[in-house]
C-alpha positions in Angstrom: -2.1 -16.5 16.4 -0.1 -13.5 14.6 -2.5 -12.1 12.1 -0.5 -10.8 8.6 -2.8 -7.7 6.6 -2.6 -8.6 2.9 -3.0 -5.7 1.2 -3.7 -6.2 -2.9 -2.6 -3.0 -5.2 -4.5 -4.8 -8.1 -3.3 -1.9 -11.1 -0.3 -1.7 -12.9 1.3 2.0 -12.9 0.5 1.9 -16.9 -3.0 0.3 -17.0 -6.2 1.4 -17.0 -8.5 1.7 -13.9 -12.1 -0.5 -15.4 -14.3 -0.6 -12.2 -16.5 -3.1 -13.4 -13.4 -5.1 -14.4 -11.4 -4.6 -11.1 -14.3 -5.3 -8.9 -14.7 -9.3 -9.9 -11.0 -9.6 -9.4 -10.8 -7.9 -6.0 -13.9 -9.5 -4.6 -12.2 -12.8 -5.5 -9.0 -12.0 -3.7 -10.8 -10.5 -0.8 -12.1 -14.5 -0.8 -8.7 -15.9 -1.4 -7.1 -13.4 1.8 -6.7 -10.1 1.0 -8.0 -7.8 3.4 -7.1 -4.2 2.2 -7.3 -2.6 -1.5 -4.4 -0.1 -2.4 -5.7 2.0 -5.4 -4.5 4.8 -7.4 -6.6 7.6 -8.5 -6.8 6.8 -12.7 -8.9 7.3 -15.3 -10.2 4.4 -17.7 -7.2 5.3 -19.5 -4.6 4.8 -17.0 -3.7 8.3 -16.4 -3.1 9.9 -12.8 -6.1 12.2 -12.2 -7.3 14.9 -9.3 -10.4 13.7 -10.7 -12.3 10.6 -8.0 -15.1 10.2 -10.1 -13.5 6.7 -11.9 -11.9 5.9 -8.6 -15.0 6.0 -6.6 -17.1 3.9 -8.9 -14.3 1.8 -8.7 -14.4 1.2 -4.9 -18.4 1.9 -4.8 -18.4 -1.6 -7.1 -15.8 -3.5 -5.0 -18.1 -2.5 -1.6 -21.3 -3.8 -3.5 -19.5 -7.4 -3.9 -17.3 -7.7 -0.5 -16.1 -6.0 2.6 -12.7 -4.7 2.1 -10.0 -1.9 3.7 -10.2 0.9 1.1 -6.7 2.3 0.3 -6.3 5.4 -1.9 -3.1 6.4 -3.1 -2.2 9.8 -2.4 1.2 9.1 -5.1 2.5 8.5 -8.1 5.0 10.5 -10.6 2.3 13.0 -12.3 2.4 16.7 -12.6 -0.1 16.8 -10.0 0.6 19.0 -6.8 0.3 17.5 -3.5 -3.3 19.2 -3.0 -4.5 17.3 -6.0 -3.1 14.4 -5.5 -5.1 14.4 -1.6 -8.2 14.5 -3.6 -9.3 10.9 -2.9 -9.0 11.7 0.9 -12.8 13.6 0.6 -14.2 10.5 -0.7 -15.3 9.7 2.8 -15.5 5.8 2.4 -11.4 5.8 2.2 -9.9 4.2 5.5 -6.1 4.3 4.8 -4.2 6.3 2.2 -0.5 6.1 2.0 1.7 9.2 2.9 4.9 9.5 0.7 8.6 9.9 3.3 10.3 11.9 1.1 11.9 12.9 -2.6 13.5 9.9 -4.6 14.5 8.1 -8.1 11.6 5.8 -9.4 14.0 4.6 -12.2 14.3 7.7 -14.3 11.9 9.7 -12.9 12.4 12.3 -10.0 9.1 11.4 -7.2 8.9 14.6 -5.5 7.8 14.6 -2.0 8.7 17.9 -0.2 8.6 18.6 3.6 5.5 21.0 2.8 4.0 18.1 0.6 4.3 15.8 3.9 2.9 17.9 6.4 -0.2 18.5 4.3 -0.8 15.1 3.3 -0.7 14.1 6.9 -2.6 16.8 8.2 -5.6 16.2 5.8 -5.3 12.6 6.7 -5.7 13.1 10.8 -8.7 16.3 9.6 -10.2 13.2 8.0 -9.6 10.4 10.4 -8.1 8.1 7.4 -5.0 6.2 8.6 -1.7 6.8 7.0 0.3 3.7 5.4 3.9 6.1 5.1 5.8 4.7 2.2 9.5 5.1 2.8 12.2 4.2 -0.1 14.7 4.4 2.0 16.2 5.1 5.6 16.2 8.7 5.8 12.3 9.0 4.7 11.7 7.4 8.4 13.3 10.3 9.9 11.4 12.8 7.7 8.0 11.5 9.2 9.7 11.1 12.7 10.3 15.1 12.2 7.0 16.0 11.1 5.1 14.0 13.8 6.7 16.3 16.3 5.0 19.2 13.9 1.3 17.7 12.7 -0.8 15.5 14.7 -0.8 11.5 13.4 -2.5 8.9 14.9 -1.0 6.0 16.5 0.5 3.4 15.6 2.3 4.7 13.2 2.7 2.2 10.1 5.4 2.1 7.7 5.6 0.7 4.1 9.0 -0.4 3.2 9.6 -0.1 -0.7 12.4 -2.6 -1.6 13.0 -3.1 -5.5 12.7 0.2 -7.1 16.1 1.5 -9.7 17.2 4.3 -7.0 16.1 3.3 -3.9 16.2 -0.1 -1.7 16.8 -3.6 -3.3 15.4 -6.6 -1.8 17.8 -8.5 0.1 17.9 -9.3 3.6 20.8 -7.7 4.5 18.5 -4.2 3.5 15.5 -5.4 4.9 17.0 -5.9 8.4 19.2 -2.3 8.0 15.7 -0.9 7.2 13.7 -2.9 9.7 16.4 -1.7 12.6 15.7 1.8 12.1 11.9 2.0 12.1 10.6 3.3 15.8 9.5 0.4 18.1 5.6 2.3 18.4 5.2 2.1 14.7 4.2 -1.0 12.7 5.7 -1.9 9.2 5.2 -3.9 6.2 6.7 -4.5 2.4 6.5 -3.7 -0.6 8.8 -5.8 -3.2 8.6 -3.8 -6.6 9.4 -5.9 -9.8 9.2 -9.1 -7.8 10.1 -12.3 -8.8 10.2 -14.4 -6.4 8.4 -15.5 -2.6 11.6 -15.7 -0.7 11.6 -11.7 -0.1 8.2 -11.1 1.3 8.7 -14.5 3.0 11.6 -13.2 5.3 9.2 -9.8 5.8 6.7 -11.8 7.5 9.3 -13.7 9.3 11.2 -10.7 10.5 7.9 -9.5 11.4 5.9 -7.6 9.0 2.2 -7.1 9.9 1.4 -5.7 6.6 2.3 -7.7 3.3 1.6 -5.6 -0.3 0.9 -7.8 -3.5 -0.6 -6.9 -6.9 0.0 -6.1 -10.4 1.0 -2.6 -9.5 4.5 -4.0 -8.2 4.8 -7.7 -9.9 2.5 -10.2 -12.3 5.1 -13.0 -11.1 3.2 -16.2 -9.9 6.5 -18.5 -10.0 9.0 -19.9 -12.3 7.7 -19.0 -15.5 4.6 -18.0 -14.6 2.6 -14.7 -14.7 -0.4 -14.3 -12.9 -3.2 -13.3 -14.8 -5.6 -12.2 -12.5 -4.9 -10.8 -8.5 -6.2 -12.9 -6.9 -3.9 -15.8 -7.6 -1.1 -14.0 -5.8 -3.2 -13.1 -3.3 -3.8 -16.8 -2.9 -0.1 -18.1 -3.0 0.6 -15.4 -0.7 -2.0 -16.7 2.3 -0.7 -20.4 1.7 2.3 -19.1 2.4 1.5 -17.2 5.1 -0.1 -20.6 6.7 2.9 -22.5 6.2 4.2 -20.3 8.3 2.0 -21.2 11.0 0.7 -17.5 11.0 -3.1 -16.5 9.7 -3.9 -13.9 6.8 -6.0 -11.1 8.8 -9.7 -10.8 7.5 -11.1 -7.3 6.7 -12.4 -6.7 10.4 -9.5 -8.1 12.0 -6.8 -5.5 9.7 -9.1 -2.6 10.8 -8.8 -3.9 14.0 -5.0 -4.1 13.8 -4.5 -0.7 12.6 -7.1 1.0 14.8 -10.0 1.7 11.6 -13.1 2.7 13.2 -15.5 1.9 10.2 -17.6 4.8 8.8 
């Protein structure tokens, strides 16, 4: 049976990172289906850091309480340059990091994400054997990483993140996702990411077009359904797999999503 990787980015761009906080709720959606943790590197406060030292305690807890994928973020809009913003890739229990296309608009703010910024991010990654998730906000940040796989050594498969939602880059509608979907390379695996979400029938057509990977949290949406916010992770996480199942597909477990994306665990 197809296996779908839910991958939970539990932390909202403006809130704080509280390890001891975060680690209850992604324990419980590790229980409820998750199988990979997407996190940014933040202090207590919520601000982008080069500093680990909050995001390692933050992962060091979540290990303690379940067996998960650990994700670091190698993004964000910060003044940070793109050797900073690697930092998390020397914390050496990180697995997968994502690996930014390109240069866009994240609603009024300018995400820059040069050619030099791409090579080194995906260089460090293969020096480190962590696994690349390369977020792409729109068509032409696929053939920027096409390009600089000819030029720096990535591992195979390749897996792409499409961003739908974001002000100045890809909405969410199916017409885009299938563009998008058409034009990623048919070695390379992909998955979603629906920013400012509000409702299931998005990610639902992802996973029915194919998507192996499936991104939910309060980094992109608190929506639960009509009405509702969610006010912990894990109950997306849960709606997610039951919807997953209704598909008559299976949300991957933490072995089975290393297994899928070729993780050798440390």
């Amino acid at each position: 049976m197809r296996k779908v990787i839910i991958s939970v980015a539990p932390v909202a761009g403006p809130d704080p990172l509280i390890p001891e906080v975060l680690a209850e709720d992604v324990a419980k959606c590790v229980e409820y289906g998750a199988s990979m943790c997407h996190l940014h590197c933040k202090t207590r406060e919520g601000k982008l850091t080069k500093d680990t030292s909050n995001l390692i305690q933050a992962f060091e807890l979540i290990l303690k309480k379940t067996d998960v994928v650990v994700q670091a973020s190698t993004g964000g809009v910060s003044e940070m340059n793109i050797q900073e913003r690697c930092n998390p890739l020397d914390y050496e229990k990180v697995e997968s990091a994502s690996l930014n296309g390109g240069s866009t608009n994240l609603g009024e703010a300018v995400y820059r994400n040069s050619f030099e910024d791409i090579r080194y991010c995906a260089g460090k990654c293969y020096e480190k054997g962590v696994i690349p998730e390369t977020e792409v906000f729109d068509i032409g940040m696929i053939h920027n990483v096409e390009m600089v796989r000819k030029e720096v050594p990535m591992r195979t498969p390749v897996f792409y993140n499409l961003v739908f939602g974001h002000k100045g880059g890809m909405q969410p509608t199916v017409e885009e996702l299938m563009a998008f979907r058409s034009f990623v390379p048919r070695d390379a695996m992909w998955g979603v990411t629906h920013f400012g979400r509000d409702n299931w029938t998005f990610l639902a057509a992802a996973i029915a077009a194919g998507a192996t990977i499936v991104r939910i949290g309060f980094e992109d949406s608190r929506y639960l359904r009509d009405g509702v916010m969610a006010e912990y992770n894990y109950q997306e996480v849960q709606y997610l797999k039951e919807l997953i199942e209704k598909m008559g597909l299976e949300a991957a477990t933490p072995e089975e999503a290393r297994e899928i994306m070729g993780i050798v665990k440390n």
